[in-house]
DRENPA-3360 file (N, C-alpha, C; in nm, 2 decimals, always signed):
BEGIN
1 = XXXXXXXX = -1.46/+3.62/+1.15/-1.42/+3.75/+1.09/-1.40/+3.73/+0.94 ~ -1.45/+3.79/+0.88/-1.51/+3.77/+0.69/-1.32/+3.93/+0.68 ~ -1.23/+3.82/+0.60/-1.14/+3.90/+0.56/-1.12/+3.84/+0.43 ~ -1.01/+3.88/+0.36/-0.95/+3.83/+0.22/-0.83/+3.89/+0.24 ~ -0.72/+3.84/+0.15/-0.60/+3.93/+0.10/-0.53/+3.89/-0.02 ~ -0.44/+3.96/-0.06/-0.39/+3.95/-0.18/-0.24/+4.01/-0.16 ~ -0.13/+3.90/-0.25/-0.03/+3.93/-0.27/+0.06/+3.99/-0.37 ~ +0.13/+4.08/-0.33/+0.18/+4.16/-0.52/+0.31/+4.18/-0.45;
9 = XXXXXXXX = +0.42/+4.02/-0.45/+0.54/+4.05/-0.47/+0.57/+4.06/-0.27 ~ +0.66/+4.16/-0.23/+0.70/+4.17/-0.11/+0.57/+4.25/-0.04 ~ +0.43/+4.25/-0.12/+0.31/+4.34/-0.06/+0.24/+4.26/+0.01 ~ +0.17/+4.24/+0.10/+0.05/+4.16/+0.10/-0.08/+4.28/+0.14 ~ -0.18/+4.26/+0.06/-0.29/+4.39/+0.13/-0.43/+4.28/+0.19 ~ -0.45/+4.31/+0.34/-0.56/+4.22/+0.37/-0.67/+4.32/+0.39 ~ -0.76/+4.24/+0.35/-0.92/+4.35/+0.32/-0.98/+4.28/+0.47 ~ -1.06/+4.38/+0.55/-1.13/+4.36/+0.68/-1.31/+4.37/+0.57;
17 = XXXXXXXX = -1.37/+4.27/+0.54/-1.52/+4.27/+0.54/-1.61/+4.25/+0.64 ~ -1.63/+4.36/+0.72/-1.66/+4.37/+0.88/-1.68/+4.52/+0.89 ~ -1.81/+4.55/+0.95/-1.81/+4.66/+1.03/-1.80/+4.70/+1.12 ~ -1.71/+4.61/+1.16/-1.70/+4.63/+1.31/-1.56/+4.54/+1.39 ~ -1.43/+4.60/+1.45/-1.37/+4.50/+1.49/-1.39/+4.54/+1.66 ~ -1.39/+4.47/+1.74/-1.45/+4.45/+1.89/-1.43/+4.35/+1.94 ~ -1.43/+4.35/+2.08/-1.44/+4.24/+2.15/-1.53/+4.09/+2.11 ~ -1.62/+4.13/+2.09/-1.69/+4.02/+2.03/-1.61/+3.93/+1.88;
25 = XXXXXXXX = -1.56/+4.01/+1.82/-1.46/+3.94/+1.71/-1.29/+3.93/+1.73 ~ -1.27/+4.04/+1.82/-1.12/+4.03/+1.82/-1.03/+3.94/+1.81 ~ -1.09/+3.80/+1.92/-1.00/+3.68/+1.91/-0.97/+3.61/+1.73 ~ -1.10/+3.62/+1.68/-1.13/+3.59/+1.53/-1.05/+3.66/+1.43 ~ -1.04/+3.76/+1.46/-0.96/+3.87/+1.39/-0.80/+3.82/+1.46 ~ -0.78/+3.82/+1.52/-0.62/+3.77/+1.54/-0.59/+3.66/+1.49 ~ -0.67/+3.53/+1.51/-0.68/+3.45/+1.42/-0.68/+3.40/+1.24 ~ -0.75/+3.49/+1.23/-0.71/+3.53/+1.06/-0.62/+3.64/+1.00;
33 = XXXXXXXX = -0.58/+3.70/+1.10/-0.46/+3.78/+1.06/-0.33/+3.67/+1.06 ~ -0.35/+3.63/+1.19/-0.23/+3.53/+1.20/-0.20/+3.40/+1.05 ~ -0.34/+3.38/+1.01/-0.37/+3.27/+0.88/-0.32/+3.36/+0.79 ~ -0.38/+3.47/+0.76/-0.39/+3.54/+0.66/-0.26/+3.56/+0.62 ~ -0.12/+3.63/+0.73/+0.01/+3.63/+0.71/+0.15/+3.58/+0.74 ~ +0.07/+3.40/+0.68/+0.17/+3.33/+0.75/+0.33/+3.33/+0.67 ~ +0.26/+3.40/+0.51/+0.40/+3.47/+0.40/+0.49/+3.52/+0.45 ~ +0.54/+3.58/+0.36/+0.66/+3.59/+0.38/+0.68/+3.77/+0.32;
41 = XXXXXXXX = +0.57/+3.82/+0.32/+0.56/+3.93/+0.24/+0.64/+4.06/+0.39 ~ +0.70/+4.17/+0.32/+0.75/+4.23/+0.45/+0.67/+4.35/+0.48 ~ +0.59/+4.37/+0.39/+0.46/+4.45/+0.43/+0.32/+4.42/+0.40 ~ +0.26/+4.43/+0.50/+0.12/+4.44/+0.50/+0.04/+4.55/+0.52 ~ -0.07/+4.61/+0.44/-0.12/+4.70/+0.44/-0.26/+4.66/+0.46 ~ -0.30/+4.66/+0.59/-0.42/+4.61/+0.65/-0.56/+4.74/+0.61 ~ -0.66/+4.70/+0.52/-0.77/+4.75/+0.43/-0.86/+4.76/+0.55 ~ -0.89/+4.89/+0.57/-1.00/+4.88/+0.73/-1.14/+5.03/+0.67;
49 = XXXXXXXX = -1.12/+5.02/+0.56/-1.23/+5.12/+0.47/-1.34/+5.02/+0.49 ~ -1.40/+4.94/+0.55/-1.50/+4.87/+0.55/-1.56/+4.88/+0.71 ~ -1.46/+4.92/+0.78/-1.46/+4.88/+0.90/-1.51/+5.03/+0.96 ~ -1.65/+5.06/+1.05/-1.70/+5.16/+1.06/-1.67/+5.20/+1.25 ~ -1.64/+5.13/+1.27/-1.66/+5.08/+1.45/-1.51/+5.02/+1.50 ~ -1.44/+5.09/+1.58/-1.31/+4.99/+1.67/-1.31/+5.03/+1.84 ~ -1.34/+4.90/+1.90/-1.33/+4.95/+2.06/-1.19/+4.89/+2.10 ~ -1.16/+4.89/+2.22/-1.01/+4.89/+2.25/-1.01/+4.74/+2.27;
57 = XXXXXXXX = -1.09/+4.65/+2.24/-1.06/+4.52/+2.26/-1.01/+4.51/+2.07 ~ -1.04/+4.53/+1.94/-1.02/+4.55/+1.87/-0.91/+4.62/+1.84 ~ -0.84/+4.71/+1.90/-0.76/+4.83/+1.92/-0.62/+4.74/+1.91 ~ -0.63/+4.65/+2.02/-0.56/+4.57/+2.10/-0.54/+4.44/+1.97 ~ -0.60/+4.37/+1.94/-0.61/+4.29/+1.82/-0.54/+4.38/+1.72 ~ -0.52/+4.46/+1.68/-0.47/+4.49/+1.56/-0.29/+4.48/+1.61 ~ -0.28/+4.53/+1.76/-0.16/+4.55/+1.76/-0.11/+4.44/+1.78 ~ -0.17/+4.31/+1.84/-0.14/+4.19/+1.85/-0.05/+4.15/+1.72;
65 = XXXXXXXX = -0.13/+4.16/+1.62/-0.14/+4.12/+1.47/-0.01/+4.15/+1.43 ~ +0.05/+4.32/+1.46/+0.14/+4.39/+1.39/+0.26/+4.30/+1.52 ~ +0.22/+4.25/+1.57/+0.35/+4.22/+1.70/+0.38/+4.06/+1.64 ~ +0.29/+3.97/+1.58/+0.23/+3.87/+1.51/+0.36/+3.86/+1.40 ~ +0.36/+3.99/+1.38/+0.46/+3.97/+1.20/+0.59/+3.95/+1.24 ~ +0.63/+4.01/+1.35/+0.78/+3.98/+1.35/+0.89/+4.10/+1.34 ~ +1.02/+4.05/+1.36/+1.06/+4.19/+1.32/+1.09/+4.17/+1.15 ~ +1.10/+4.29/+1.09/+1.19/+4.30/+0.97/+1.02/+4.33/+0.82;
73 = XXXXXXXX = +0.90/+4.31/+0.96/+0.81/+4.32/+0.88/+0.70/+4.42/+0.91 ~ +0.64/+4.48/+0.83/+0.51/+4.61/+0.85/+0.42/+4.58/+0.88 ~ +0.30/+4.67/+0.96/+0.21/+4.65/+0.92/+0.14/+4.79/+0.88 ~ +0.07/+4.84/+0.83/+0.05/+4.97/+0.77/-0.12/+4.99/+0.76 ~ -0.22/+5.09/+0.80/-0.35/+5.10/+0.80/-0.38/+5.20/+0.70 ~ -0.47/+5.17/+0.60/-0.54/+5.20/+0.56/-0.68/+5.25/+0.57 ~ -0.72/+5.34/+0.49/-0.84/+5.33/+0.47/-0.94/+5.37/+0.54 ~ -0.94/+5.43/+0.67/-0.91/+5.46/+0.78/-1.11/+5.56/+0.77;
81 = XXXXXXXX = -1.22/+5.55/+0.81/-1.31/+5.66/+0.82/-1.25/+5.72/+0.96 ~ -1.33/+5.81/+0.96/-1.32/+5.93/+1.05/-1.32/+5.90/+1.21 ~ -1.45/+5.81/+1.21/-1.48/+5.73/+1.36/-1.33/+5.65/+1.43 ~ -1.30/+5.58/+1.34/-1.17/+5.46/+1.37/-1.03/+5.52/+1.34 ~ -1.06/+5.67/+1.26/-0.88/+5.70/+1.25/-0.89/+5.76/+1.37 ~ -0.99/+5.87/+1.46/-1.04/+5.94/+1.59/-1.01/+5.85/+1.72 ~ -1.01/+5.71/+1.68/-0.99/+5.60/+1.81/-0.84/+5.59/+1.76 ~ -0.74/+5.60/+1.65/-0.62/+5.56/+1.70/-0.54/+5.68/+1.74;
89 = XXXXXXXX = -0.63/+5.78/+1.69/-0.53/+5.90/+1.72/-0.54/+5.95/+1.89 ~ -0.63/+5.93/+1.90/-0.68/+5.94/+2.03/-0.57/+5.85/+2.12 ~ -0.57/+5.71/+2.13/-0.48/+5.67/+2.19/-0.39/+5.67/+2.18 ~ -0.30/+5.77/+2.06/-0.16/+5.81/+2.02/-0.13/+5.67/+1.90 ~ -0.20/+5.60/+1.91/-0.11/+5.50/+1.81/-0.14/+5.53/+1.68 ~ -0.17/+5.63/+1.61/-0.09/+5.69/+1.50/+0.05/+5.72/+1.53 ~ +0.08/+5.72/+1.59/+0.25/+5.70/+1.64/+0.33/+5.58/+1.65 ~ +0.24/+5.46/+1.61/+0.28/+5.33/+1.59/+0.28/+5.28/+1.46;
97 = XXXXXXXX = +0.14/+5.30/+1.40/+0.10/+5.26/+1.27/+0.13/+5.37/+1.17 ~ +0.15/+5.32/+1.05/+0.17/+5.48/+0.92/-0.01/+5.43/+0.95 ~ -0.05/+5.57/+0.93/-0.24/+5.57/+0.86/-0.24/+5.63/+0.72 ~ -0.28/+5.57/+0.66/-0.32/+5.61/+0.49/-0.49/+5.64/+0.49 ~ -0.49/+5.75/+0.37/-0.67/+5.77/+0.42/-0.74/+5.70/+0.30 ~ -0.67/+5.61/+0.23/-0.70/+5.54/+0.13/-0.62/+5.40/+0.08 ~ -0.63/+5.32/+0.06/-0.53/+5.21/-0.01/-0.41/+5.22/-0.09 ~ -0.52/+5.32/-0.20/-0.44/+5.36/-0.33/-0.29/+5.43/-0.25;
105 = XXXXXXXX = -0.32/+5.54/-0.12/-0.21/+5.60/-0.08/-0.13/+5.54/-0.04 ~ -0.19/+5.43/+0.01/-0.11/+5.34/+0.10/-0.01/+5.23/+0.01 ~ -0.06/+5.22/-0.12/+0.03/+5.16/-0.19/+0.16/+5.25/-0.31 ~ +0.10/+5.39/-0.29/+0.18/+5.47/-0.33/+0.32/+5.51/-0.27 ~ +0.23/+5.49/-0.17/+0.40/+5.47/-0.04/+0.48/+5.42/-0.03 ~ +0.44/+5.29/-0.08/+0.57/+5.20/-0.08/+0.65/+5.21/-0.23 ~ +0.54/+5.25/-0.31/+0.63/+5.29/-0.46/+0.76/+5.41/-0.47 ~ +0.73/+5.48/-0.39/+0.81/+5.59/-0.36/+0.94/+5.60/-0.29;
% end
């Protein structure tokens, strides 16, 4: 699973380079989330504007991730197209994750 991330302070934002999170990558995807936030940052704002496609094995992987951080720590979605914000609202977990419909918002948020 092709990701990146970057740190700004108590931020960390990780970029998903993938169109696709699924069963086929899930395990890979929890694996580099788990690398990606072994910091110490208390929020993460997971970049998913790349990501065009999520099935419930993916679904499942993200929440892994956010269960991954711990208490005392975020995880926050970004970026969100139409297809994949339609899959979390659907399964209610927009009632778990904040969704931002952009990065920029999502880092505005925490400025505020």
């Amino acid at each position: 699973m092709d990701m990146s991330s970057r740190t700004q302070g108590e931020l960390q934002i990780v970029t998903i380079n993938a169109q696709r999170i699924d069963a086929a990558v899930a395990i890979q995807f929890k694996d580099g989330m788990r690398a990606e936030t072994e910091g110490p940052a208390r929020r993460v704002i997971l970049d998913l504007s790349q990501v065009d496609f999520i099935d419930s094995s993916g679904l499942g992987a993200i929440v892994a991730a956010m269960k991954q951080l711990g208490p005392g720590r975020k995880l926050d979605l970004a970026g969100l197209t139409t297809t994949v914000e339609s899959v979390f609202r659907l399964t209610r977990m927009d009632t778990v994750f904040a969704l931002f419909p952009t990065l920029d918002a999502a880092l505005m948020a925490q400025a505020s």
